[in-house]
Wavefront OBJ file of the C-alpha trace (Angstrom):
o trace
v 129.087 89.893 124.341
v 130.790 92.813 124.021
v 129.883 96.124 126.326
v 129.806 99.302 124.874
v 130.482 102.392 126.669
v 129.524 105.702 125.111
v 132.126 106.573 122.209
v 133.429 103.482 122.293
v 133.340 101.078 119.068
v 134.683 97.359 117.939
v 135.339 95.445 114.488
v 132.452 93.564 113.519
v 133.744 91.886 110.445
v 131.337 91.885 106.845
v 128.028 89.971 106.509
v 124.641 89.908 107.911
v 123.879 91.827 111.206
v 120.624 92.145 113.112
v 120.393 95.206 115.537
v 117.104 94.903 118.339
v 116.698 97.745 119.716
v 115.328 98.090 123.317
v 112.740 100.519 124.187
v 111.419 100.963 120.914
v 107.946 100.739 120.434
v 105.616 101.738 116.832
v 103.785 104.683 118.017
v 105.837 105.399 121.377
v 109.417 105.367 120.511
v 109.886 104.814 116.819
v 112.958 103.466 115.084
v 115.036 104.327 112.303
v 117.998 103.975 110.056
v 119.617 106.652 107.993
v 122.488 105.651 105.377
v 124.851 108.014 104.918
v 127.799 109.234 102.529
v 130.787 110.915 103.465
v 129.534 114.152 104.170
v 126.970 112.407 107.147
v 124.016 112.870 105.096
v 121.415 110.774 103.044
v 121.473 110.800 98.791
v 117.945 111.128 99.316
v 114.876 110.275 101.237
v 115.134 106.800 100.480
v 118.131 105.986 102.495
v 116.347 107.011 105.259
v 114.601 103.599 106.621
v 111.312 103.744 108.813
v 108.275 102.061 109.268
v 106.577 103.950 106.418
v 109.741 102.558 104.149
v 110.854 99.925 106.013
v 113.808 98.899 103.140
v 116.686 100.581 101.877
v 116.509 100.784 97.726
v 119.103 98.162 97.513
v 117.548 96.011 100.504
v 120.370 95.969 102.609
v 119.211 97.319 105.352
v 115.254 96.487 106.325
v 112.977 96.984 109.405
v 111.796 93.427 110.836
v 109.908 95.029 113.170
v 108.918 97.764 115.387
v 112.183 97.310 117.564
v 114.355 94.777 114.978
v 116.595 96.343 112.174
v 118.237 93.771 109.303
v 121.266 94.818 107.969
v 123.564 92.911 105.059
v 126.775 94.518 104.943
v 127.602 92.984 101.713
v 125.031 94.744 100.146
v 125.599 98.507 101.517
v 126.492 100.474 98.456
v 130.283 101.549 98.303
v 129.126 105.215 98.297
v 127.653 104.459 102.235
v 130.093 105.230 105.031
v 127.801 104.960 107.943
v 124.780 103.978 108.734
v 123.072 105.547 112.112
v 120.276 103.621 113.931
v 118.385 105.945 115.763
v 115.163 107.053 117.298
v 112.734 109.632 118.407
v 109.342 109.875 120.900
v 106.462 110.505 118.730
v 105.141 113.467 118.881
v 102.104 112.147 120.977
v 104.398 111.364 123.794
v 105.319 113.277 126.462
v 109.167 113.854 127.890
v 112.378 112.719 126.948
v 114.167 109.654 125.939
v 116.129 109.687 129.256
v 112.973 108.212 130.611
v 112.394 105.275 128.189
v 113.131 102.341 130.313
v 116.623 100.069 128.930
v 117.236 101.908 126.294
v 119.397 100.568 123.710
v 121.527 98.214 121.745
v 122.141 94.702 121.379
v 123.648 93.868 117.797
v 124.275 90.070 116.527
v 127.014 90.025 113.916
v 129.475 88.178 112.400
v 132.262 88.538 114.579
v 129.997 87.694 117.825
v 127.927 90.267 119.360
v 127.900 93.873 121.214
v 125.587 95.929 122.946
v 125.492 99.605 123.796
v 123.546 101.342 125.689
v 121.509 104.116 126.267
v 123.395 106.674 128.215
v 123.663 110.173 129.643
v 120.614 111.484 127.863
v 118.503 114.020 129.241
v 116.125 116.460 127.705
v 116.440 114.701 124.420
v 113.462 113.136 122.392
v 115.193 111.717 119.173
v 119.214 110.365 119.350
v 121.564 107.971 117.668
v 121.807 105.076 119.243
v 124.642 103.174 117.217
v 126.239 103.874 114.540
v 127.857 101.303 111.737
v 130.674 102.861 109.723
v 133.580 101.569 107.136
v 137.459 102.231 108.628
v 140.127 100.733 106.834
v 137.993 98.178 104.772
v 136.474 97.069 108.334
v 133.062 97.558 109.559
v 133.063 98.444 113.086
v 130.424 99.715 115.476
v 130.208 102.650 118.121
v 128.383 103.591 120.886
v 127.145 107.096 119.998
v 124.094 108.328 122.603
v 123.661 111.875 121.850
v 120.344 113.475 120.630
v 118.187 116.477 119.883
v 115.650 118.384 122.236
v 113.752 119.220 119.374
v 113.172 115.488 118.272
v 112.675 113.548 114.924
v 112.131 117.103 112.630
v 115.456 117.901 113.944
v 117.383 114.585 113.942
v 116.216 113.991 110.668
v 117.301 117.475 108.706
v 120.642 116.936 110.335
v 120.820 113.736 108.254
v 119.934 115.717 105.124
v 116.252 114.117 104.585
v 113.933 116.862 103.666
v 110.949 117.733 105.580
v 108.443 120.449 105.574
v 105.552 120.974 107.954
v 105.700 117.443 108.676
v 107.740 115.829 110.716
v 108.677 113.016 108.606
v 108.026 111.812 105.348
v 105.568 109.287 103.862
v 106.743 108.179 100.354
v 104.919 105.155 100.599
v 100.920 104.260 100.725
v 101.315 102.554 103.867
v 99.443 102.570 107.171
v 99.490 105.260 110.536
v 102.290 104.039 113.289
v 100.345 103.881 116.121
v 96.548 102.663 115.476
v 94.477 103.912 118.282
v 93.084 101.305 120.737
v 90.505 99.547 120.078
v 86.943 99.952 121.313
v 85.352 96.884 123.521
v 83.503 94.265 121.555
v 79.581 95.484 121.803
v 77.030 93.054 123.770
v 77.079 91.484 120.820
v 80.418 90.442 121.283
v 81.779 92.287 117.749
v 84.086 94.713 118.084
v 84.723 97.717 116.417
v 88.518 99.431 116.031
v 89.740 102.915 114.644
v 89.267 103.408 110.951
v 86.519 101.637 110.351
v 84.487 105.404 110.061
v 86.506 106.069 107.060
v 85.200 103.082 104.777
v 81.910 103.748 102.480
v 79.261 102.514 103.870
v 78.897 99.387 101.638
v 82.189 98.385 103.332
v 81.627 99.040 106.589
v 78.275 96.642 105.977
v 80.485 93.698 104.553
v 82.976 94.176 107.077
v 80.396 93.761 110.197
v 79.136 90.960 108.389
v 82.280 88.969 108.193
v 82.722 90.577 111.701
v 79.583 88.889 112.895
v 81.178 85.470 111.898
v 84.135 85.546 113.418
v 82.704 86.579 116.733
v 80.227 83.592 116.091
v 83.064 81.184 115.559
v 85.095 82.054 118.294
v 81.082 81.933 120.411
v 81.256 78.453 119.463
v 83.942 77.750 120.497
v 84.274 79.053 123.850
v 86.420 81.677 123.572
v 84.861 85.217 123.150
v 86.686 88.032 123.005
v 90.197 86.373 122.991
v 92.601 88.721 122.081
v 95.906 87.709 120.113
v 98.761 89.200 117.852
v 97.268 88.078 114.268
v 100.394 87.125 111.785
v 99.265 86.785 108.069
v 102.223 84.885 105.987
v 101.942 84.816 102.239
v 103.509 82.710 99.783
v 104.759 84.851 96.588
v 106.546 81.821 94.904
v 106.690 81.998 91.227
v 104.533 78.789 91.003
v 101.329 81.425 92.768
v 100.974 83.721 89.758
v 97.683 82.947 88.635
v 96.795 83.387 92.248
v 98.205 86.769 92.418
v 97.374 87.719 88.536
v 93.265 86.717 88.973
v 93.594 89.129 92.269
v 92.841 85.965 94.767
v 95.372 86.966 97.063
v 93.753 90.357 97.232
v 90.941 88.205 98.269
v 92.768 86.102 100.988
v 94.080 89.818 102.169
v 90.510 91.234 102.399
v 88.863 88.393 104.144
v 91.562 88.410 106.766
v 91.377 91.597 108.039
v 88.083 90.924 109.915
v 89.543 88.550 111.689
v 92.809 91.158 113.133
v 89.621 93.737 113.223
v 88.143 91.169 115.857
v 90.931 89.073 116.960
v 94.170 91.568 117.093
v 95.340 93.190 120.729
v 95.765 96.432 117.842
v 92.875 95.237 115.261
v 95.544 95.155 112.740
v 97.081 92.266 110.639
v 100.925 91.917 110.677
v 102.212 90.438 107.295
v 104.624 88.941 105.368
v 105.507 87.355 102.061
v 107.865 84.817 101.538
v 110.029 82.745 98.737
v 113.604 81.671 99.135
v 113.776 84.369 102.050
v 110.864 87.040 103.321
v 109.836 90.348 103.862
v 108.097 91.922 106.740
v 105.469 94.403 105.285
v 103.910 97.571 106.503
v 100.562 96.216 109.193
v 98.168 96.357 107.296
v 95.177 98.877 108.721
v 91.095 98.204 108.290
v 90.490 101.308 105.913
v 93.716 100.937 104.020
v 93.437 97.528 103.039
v 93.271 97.932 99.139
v 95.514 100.582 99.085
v 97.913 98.125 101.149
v 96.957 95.525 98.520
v 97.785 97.279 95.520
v 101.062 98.600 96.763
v 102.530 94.997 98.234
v 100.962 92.009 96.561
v 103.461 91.144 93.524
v 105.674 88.538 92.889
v 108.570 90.868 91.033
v 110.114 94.160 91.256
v 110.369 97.278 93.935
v 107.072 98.082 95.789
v 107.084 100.089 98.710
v 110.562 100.814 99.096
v 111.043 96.379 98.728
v 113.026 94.867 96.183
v 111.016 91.391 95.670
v 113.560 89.761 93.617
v 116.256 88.891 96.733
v 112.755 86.962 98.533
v 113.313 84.395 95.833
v 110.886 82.693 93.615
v 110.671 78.778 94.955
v 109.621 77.952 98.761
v 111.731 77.539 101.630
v 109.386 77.941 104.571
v 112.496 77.429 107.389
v 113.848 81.814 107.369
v 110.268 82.848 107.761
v 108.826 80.276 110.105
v 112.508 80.672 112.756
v 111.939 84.669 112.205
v 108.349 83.867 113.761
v 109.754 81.509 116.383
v 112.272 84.480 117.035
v 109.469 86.541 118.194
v 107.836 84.326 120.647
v 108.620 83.721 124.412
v 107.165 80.752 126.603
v 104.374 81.935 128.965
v 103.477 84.876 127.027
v 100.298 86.340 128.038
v 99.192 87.244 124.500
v 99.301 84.234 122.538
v 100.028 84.257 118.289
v 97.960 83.266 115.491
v 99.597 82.348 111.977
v 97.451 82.639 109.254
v 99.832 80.693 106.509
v 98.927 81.135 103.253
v 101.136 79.117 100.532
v 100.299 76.432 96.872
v 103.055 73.704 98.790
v 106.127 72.803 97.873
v 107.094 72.480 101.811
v 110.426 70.045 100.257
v 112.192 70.486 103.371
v 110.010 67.657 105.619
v 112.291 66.288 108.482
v 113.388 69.922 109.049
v 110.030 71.650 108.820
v 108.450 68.538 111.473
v 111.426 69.404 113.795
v 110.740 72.939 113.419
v 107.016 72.519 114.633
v 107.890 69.639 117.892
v 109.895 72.539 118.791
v 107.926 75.052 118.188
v 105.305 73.313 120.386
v 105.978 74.835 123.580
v 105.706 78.365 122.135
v 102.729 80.621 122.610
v 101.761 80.368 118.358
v 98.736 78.393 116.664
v 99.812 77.885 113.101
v 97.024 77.644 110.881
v 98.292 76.606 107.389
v 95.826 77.050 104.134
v 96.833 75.300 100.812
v 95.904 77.073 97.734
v 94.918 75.421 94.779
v 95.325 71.455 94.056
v 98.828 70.453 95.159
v 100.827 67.673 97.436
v 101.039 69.319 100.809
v 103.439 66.996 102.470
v 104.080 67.321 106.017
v 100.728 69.721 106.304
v 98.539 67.120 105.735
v 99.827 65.075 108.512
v 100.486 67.942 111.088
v 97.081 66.892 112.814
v 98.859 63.251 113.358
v 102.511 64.432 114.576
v 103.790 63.531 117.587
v 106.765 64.668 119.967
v 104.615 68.056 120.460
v 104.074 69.051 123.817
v 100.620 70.726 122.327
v 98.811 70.689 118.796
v 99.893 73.821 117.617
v 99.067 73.661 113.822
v 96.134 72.865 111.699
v 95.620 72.568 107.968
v 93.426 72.883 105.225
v 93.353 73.733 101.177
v 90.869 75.378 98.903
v 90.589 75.593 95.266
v 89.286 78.827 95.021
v 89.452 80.715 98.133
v 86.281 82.851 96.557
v 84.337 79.781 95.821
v 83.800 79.635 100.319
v 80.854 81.684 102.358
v 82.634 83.620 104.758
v 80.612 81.902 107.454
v 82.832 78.013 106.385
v 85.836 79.777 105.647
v 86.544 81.310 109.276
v 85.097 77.909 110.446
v 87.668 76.463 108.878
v 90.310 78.807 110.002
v 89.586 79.572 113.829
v 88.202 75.999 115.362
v 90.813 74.375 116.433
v 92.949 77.944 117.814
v 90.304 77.858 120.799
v 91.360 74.388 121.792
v 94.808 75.116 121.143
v 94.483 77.998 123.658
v 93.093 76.198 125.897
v 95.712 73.308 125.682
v 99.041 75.869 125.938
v 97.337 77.681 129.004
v 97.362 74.264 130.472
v 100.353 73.544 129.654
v 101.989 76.839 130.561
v 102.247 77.875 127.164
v 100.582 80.818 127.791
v 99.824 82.662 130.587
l 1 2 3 4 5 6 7 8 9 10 11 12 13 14 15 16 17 18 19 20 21 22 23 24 25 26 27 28 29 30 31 32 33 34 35 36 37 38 39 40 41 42 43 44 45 46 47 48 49 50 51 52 53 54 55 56 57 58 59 60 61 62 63 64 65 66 67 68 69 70 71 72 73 74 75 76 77 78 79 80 81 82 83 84 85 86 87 88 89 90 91 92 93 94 95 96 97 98 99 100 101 102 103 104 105 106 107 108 109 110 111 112 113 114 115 116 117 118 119 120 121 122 123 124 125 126 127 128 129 130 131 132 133 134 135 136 137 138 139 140 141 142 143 144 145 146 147 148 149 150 151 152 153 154 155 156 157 158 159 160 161 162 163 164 165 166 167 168 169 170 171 172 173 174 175 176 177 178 179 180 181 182 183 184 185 186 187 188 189 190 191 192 193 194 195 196 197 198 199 200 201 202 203 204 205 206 207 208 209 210 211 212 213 214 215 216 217 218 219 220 221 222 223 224 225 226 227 228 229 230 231 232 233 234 235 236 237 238 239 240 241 242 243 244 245 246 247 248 249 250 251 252 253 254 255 256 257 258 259 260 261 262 263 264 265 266 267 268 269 270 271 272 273 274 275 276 277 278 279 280 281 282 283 284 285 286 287 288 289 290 291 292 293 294 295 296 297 298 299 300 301 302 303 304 305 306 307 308 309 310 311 312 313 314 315 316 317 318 319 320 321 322 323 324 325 326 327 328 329 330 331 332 333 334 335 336 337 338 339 340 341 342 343 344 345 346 347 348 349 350 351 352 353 354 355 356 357 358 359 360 361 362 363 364 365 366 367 368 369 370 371 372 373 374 375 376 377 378 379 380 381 382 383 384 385 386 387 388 389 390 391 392 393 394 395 396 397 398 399 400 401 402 403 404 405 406 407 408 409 410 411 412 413 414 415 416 417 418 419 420 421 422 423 424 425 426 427 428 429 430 431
């Protein structure tokens, strides 16, 4: 791996890079991505990439995650010259970025790799990190480290994205960055999380109700009050259309929420939809969930700042289950839950099997739901695999997701994640 000292840059070659930025953090230290022309500024707000539009128009560059940027350099448009990965401290946190612990770096791309540090900031509370920029047909990278005392209003005017009062635009209907912590689970053992004062009444009474049964589950089961990072994955193949056009996915969407509400270290539900390829949407938030719904769940065109159409329209589960695997790290303390949504079509057996043996001794319960009447395959026979170190994956498929109390339906999802749990503690799984 290449070291990169401050100013310093290398040739990177053309295709598909993946910059993870250390340090950064949704709601602490937020991270961004500004495409730029000649004259260092954006053609407009939407080349400016954050976790309210986490895709460039085009899709070459997208936000994975709170510290992960995805960048195709195929698919920059010629009228780009640089593109500027950057951050700021939001404005809830005190300091400077000088005291934001590792800051920096590490870029995967096709040449090899690089990483560049943080260094010789000081007062400053937004900065450009690295910067990826066209010389002599080449893409190279550089080391840039220099920032703004005033933070993100002024890092972001000086890449020409306009701002008012605020300090940063929201184009898109999507939720806050930072949730605030959630409250303790009542004697009762249901919890309660921020947002859920803004929902009419009539909500808030069907969400403690489905609430209610998730706690009871979980009762059951021995494990009350676990916490875990909730992962919903949705399948937005062309063969789910009438799921998506009779709203059942909105459904599936709704009725999963209680569980982040209950389940969730944040009470919030981190999704994704998937085809050929995937996309990592906005969290989705307890009040905002039909606003969420309305803006992301579609099979076709540009919602939210995502074009759908490079995702794909037939199923290859293999880029979205590794970018999960990515995430996770033996003997985690907070374990993951997969909530897989998907109508089959898992064509791709032998890989998908090795995939999961291997993905045994990782701290992730996968809990796959069919939808509809279809041949699952290899999900029908996960509860018979061997070569795992742990079950990690259970399955199950519906009709009509509708057609199930609330009461069966988180039965049916959150029974066997208790024993799982219990098994990868064991096992060293998870701390």
């Amino acid at each position: 791996m290449t070291e990169l000292a401050r100013g310093q840059n290398t040739t990177i070659g053309t295709g598909s890079v993946t910059a993870s930025v250390s340090g950064a953090k949704q709601g602490t230290v937020d991270l961004m991505v500004f495409q730029l022309g000649a004259d260092g500024k954006v053609r407009g707000d939407s080349d400016f990439v954050f976790f309210n539009q986490p895709a460039s128009p085009e899709g070459a560059v997208r936000l994975l995650a709170a510290d992960r940027v995805a960048i195709d350099l195929t698919a920059v448009p010629p009228a780009i010259e640089r593109l500027s990965i950057a951050v700021a401290l939001d404005d809830s946190v005190s300091g400077s970025l000088a005291a934001v612990h590792d800051l920096g770096v590490d870029v995967a791309h096709p040449a090899g790799a690089a990483t560049a540090r943080a260094v010789d900031l000081t007062t400053e509370r937004a900065a450009v990190l690295l910067e990826i920029y066209r010389r002599n047909g080449d893409w190279k990278v550089r080391n840039v480290s220099a920032g703004w005392d005033a933070g993100l209003s002024a890092l972001v005017t000086e890449h020409g994205v306009q701002v008012d009062d605020a300090p940063a635009p929201a184009p898109a209907p999507a939720p806050a960055p930072a949730p605030a912590p959630a409250a303790p689970a009542a004697p009762d053992g249901v919890r309660t999380v921020a947002g859920e004062e803004k929902l009419s009444l009539e909500k808030r009474q069907k969400l403690d109700l489905r609430k209610r049964e998730v706690a009871k589950v979980l009762l059951d089961k021995g494990a009350p009050g676990v916490r875990a990072r909730v992962v919903l994955v949705i399948d937005k193949t062309g063969s789910m259309r009438r799921q998506y056009s009779k709203k059942l996915i909105h459904e599936v969407v709704e009725r999963m929420v209680p569980i982040a509400v209950q389940v969730d270290d944040d009470g919030t539900l981190e999704p994704y939809l998937y085809a050929k390829s995937y996309a990592r949407l906005p969290d989705i938030t307890v009040h905002e969930v039909e606003a969420w719904s309305s803006t992301f769940l579609h099979l076709n065109g540009v919602h939210g700042g995502i074009d759908y159409g490079p995702l794909g329209a037939i199923n290859d589960e293999l880029p979205i289950m590794g970018e999960i695997l990515s995430s996770l790290t033996a003997g985690a303390s907070l374990p993951t839950l997969v909530l897989f949504f998907t109508d089959g079509g898992f064509h791709q057996r032998k890989q998908i099997s090795d995939l999961m043996k291997e993905a045994s001794g990782l701290p992730a319960f996968w809990q796959f739901v069919g939808l509809g009447k279809a041949n699952y395959g290899v999900l029908e026979r996960l509860d018979t695999m061997g070569g795992r170190v742990v079950d990690n994956a259970g399955f199950f498929s519906v009709d009509d997701i509708r057609k199930i109390s609330d009461a069966e339906l988180y039965r049916r999802l959150l029974s066997e994640f208790p024993d799982w749990l219990r098994a990868a503690r064991a096992a060293g799984i998870v701390r």
